[in-house]
N, C-alpha and C positions, 0 to 999 in steps of 0.2 A: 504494500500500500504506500504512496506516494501523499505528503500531504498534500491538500486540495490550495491551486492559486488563491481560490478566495478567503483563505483559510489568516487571520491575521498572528504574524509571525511577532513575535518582540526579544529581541537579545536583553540579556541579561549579565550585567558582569560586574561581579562581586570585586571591591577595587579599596577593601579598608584597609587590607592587612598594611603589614609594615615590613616584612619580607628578612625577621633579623638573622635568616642564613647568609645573607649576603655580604653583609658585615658594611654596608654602607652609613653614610648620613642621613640619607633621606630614605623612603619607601623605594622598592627596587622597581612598584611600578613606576615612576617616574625616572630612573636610571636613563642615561641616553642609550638608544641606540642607532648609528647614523645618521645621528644630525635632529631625532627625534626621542620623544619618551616613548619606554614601551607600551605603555599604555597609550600613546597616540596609534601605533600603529596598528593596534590591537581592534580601536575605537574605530580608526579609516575602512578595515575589511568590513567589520559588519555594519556600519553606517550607509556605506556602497553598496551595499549589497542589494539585488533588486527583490528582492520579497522579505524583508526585513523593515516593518513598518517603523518601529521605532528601536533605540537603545536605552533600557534603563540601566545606570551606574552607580552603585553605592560605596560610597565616600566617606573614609574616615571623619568624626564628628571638628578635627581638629585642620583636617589637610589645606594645605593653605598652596597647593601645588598646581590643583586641578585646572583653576581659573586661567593658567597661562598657558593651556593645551589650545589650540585652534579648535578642536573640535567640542571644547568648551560650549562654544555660542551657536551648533551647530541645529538646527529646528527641529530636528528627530531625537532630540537628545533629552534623556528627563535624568536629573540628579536628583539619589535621596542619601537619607545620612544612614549608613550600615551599620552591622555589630559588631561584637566583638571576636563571634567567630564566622567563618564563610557561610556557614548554612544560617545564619541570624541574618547577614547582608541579601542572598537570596531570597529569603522571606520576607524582609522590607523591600528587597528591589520588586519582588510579586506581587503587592499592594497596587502596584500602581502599573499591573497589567490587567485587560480585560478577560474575566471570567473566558471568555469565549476563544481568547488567542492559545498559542501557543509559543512555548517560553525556550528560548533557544540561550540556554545556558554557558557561558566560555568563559574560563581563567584570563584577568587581564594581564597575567604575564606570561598568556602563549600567543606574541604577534607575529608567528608565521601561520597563520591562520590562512587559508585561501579558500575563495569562491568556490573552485572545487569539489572541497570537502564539505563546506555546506550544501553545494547542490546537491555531492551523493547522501548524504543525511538528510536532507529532504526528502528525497526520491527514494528512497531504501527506507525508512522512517516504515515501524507496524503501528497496529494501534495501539499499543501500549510503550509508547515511545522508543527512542534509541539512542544510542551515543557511539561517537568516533571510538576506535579504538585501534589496538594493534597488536597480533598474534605473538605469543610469545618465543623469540628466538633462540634463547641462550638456554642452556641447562641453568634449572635452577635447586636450589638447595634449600633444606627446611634448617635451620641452626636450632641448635640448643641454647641454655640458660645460660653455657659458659664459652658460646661466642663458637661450638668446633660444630660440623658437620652434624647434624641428626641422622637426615638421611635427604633422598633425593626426591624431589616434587615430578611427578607429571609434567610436561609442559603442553601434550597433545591439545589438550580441549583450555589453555589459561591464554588472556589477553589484559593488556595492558591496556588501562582506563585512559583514555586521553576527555577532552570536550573538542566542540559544544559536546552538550547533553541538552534530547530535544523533550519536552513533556507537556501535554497540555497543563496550562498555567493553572485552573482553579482545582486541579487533582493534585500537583507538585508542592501548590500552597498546603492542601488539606494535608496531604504527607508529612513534611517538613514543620507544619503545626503539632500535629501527633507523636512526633519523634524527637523535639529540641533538645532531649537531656538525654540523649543515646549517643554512648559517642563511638559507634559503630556507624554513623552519618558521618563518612565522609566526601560525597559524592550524591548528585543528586540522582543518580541511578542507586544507590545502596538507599535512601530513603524508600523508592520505587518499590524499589524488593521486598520491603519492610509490610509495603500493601497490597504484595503477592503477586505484584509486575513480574513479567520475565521480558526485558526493553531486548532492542534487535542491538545488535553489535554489526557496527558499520565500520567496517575497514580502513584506516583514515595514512595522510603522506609520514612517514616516519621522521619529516622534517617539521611536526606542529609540535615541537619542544615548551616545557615551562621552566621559564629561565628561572632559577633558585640558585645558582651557583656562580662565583664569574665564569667558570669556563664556558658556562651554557652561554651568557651573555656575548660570548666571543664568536659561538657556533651560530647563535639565531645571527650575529654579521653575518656572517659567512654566509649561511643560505639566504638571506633578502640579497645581498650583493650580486650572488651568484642570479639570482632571476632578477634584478633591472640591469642584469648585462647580458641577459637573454634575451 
């Protein structure tokens, strides 16, 4: 199932946190990258995007950064003030989605985001929503309490959570209402689950990284450079 053109879309992107992996000054979504913050460039994909009616963004209550993003003052753009955890910012930024849309979910510190990936998320979307993801490559390993090998995981059927995450808006809300002190809500598909969803898993570029670290911030360069020099 594809969702329907008429269907009204609204991004959503939780943008309080403060990012203190990063070891910066500021919040790392504001960190430059190429000449921009990450969260501008984050803002640019899904603001352009052609079935993307609006973006709502939730904004640390103190952030004093936001206002000098160009996309700032952009007409599709609603700001509310967020929590203190990511699933508290999704729940205020769904306030001020309509009951009837659906709510296209994305970390504003993953700006290699492309058209893309939302169109096959669109178009792959069941009705019980879906989210970007990516099959798992590597052996992985279960550890013990004392840091050595337990034993070895499966990897056949495990896939790495990326976003968006697509969900109708007033089912997402009621989720994330029901579960705020679960801290097994990490992701707005694990709320989903929580109401017996099984969301589709859509296949997404292995280049839509979330910069947490500087070396990621070095690699999201690298991949925007590398396509405006394609």
């Amino acid at each position: 199932m594809a969702i329907d053109a008429n269907t009204p879309i609204y991004a959503v992107v939780p943008a309080a946190g403060v990012g203190k992996r990063m070891g910066g000054t500021q919040p790392k979504q504001y960190l430059p990258l190429l000449g921009r913050a990450i969260l501008s460039h984050t803002l640019g994909v899904l603001l352009d995007h052609p079935q993307v009616a609006k973006v709502v963004v939730a904004l640390g209550a103190a952030d004093g950064y936001f206002d000098d993003l160009p996309e700032a003052t952009h007409p599709n753009l609603i700001k509310v003030v967020g929590g203190a955890e990511r699933a508290d910012s999704v729940r205020l930024a769904l306030s001020q989605v309509p009951a009837e849309a659906w709510a296209l979910v994305h970390d504003a510190a993953r700006p290699c985001l492309t058209h893309g990936d939302i169109d096959q998320l669109l178009q792959q979307c069941g009705d019980q929503g879906a989210i970007l993801a990516m099959p798992v490559r590597d052996t992985m390993k279960r550890a013990n309490s004392d840091g050595n090998i337990d034993h070895t995981v499966e990897r056949a059927l495990l896939w790495h959570a990326l976003t968006p995450q697509l969900f109708p808006a007033s089912k997402l809300l009621r989720a994330l209402n029901q579960h705020q002190l679960n801290p097994a809500i990490t992701d707005e598909a694990s709320a989903m689950e929580l109401q017996g969803w099984q969301p589709t898993l859509v296949s997404g570029r292995p280049d839509n990284i979330k910069v947490t670290h500087p070396d990621d911030l070095r690699l999201a360069e690298l991949f925007l450079a590398q396509r405006s020099a394609s």
